[in-house]
C-alpha positions as protocol buffer text, in pm:
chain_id: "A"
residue {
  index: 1
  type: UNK
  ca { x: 1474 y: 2797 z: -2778 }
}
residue {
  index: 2
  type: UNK
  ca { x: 1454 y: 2487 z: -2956 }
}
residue {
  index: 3
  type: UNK
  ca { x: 1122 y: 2248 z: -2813 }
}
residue {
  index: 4
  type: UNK
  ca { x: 1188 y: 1933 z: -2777 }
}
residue {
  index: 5
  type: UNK
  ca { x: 940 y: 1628 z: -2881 }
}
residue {
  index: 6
  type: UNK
  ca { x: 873 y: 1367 z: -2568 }
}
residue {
  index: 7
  type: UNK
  ca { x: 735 y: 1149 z: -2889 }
}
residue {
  index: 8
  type: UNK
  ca { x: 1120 y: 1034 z: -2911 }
}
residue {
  index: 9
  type: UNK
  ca { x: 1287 y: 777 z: -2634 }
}
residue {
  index: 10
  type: UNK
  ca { x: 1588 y: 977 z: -2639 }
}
residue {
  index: 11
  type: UNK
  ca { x: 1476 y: 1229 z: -2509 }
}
residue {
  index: 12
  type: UNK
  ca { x: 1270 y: 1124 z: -2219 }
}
residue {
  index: 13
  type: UNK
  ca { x: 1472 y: 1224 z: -1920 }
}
residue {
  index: 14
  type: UNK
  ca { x: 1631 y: 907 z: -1702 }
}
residue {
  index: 15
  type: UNK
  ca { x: 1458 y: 784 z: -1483 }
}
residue {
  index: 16
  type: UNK
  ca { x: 1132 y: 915 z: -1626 }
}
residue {
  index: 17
  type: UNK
  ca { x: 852 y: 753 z: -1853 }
}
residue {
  index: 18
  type: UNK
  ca { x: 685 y: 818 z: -2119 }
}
residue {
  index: 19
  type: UNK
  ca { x: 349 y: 739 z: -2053 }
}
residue {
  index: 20
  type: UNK
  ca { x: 223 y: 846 z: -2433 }
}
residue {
  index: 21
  type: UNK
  ca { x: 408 y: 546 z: -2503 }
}
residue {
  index: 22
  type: UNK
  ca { x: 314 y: 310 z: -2225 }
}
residue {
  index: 23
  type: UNK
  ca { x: -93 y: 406 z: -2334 }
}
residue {
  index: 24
  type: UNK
  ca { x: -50 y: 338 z: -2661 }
}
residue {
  index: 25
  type: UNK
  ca { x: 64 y: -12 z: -2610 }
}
residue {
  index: 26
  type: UNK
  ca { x: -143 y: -321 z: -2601 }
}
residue {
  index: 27
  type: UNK
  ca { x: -166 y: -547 z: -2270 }
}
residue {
  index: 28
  type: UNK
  ca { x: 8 y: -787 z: -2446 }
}
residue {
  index: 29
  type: UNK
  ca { x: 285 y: -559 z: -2549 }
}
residue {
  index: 30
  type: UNK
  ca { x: 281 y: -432 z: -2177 }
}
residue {
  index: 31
  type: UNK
  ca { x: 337 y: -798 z: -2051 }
}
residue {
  index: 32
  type: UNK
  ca { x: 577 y: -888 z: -2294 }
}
residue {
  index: 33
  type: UNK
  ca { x: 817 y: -521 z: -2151 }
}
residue {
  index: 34
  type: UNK
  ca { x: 713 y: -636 z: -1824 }
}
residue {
  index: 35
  type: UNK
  ca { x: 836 y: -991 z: -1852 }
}
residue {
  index: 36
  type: UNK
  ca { x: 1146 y: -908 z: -2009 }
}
residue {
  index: 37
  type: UNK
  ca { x: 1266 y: -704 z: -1722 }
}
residue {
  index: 38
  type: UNK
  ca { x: 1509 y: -966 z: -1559 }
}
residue {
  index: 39
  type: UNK
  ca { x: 1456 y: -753 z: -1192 }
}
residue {
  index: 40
  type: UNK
  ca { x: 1065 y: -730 z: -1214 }
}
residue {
  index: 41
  type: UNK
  ca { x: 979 y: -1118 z: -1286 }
}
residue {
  index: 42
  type: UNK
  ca { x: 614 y: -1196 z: -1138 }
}
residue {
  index: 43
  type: UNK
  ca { x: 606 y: -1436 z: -822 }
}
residue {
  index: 44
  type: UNK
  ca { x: 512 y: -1749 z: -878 }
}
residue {
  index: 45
  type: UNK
  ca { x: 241 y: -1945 z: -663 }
}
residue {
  index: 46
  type: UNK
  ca { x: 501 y: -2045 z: -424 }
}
residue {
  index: 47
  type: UNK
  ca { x: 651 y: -1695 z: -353 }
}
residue {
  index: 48
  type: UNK
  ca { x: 267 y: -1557 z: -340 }
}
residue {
  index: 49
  type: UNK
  ca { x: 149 y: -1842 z: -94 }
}
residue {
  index: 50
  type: UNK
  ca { x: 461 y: -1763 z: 161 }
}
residue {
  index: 51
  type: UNK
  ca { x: 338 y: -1390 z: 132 }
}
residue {
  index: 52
  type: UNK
  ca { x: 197 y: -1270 z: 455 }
}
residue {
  index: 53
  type: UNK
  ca { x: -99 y: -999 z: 383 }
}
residue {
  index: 54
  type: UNK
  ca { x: -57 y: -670 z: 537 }
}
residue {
  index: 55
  type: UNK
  ca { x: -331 y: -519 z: 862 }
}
residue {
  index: 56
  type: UNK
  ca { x: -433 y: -190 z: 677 }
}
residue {
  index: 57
  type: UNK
  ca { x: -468 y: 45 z: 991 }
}
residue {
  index: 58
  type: UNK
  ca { x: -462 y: 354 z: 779 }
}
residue {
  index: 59
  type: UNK
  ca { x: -757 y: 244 z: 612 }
}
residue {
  index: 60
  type: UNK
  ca { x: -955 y: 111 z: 898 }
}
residue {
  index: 61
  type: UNK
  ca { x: -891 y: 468 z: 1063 }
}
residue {
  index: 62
  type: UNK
  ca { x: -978 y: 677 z: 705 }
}
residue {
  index: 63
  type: UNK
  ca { x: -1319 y: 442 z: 704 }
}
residue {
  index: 64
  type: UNK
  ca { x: -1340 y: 564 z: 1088 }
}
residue {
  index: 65
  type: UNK
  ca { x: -1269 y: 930 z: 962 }
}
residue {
  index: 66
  type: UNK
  ca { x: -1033 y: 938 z: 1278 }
}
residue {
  index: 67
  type: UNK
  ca { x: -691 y: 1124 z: 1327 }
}
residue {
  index: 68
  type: UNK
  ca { x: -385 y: 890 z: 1416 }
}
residue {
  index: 69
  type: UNK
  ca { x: -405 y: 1040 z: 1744 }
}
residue {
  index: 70
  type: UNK
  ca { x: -797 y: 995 z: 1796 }
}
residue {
  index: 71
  type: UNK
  ca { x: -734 y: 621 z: 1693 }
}
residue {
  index: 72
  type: UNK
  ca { x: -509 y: 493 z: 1915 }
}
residue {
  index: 73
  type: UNK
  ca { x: -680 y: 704 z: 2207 }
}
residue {
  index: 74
  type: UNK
  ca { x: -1032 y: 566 z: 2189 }
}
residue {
  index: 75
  type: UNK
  ca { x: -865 y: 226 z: 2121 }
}
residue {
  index: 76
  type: UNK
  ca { x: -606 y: 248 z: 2377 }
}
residue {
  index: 77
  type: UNK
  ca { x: -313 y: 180 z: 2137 }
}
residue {
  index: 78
  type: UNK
  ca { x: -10 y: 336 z: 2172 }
}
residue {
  index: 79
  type: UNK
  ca { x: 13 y: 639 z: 1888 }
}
residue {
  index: 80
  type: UNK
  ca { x: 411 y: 521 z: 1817 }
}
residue {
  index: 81
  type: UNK
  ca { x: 307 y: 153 z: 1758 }
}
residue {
  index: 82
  type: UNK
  ca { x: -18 y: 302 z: 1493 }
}
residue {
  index: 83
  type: UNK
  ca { x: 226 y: 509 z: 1352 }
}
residue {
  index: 84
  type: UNK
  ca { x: 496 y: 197 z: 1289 }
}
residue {
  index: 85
  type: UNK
  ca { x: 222 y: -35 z: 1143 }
}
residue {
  index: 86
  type: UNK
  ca { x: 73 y: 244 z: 886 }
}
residue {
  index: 87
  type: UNK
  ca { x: 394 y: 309 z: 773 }
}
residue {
  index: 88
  type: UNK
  ca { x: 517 y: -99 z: 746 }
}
residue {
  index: 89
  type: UNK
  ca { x: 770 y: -69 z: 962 }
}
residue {
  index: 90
  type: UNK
  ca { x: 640 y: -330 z: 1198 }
}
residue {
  index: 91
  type: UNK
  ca { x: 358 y: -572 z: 1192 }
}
residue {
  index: 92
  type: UNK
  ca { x: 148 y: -578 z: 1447 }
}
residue {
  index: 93
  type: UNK
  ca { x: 129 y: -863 z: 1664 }
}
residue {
  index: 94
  type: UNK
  ca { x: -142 y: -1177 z: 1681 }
}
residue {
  index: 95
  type: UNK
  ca { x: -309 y: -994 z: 1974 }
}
residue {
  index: 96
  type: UNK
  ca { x: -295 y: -632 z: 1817 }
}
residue {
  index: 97
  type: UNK
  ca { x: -398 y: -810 z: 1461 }
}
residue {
  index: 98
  type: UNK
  ca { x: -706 y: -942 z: 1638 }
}
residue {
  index: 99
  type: UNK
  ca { x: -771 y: -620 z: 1788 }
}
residue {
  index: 100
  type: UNK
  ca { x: -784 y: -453 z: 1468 }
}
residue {
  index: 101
  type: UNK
  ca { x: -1033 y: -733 z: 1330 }
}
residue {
  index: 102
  type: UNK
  ca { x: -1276 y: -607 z: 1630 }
}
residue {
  index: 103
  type: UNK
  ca { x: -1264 y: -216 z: 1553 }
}
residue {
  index: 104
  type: UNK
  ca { x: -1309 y: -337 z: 1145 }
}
residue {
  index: 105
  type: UNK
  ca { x: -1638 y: -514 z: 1254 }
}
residue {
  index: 106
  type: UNK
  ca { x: -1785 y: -307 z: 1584 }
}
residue {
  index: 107
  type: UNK
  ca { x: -1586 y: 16 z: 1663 }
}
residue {
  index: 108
  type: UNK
  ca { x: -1797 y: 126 z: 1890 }
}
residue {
  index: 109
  type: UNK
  ca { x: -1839 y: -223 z: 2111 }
}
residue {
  index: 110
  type: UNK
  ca { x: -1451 y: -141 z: 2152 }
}
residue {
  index: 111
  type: UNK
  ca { x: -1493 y: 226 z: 2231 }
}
residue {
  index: 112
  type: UNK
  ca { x: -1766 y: 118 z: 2508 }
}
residue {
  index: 113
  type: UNK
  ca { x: -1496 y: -120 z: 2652 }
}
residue {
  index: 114
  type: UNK
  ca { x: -1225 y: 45 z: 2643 }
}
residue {
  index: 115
  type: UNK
  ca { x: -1378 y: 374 z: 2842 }
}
């Protein structure tokens, strides 16, 4: 069986990368491959300021060391809705947003009021 060296491009599968490669590089060699890449341009300041950050529920309820289902139970949120905004699907709303800003800061003030 003949052994094949992933030291040569060619024969890196598609659709795979060879990350020898990509540690031996400098960060300006890394840019430079980046920037050339007509579908991977950076945003500019314009693009980034339109950009509307993302409510990380999945990491409020890891911090919380709560299930999905625990979470929306002793918040009263509905489990479907938790389940759409950890995944992206949906954003939650201004209300839900500010909701979410309340467990972050004082879980158990909401826990109180919500029982």
């Amino acid at each position: 069986m003949k052994r094949i060296s992933i030291d040569d491009p060619k024969n890196i599968p598609p659709g795979r990368t060879n990350w020898a490669r990509v540690d031996a590089m400098t960060d300006e060699e890394v840019l430079a491959n980046a920037l050339s890449d007509p579908d991977a341009q950076p945003m500019t300041e314009e693009e980034l300021a339109r950009m509307k950050p993302r409510t990380d529920t999945k990491a409020l309820r890891a911090r919380l060391g709560m299930t999905q289902e625990e979470f929306a139970a002793n918040f009263g949120l509905s489990l479907s809705a938790l389940r759409d905004w950890e995944q992206f699907r949906v954003r939650p709303d201004q209300a839900a947003r500010t909701l979410l800003r309340v467990i972050a800061a004082d879980p158990d003030a909401v826990r109180k009021v919500v029982a």
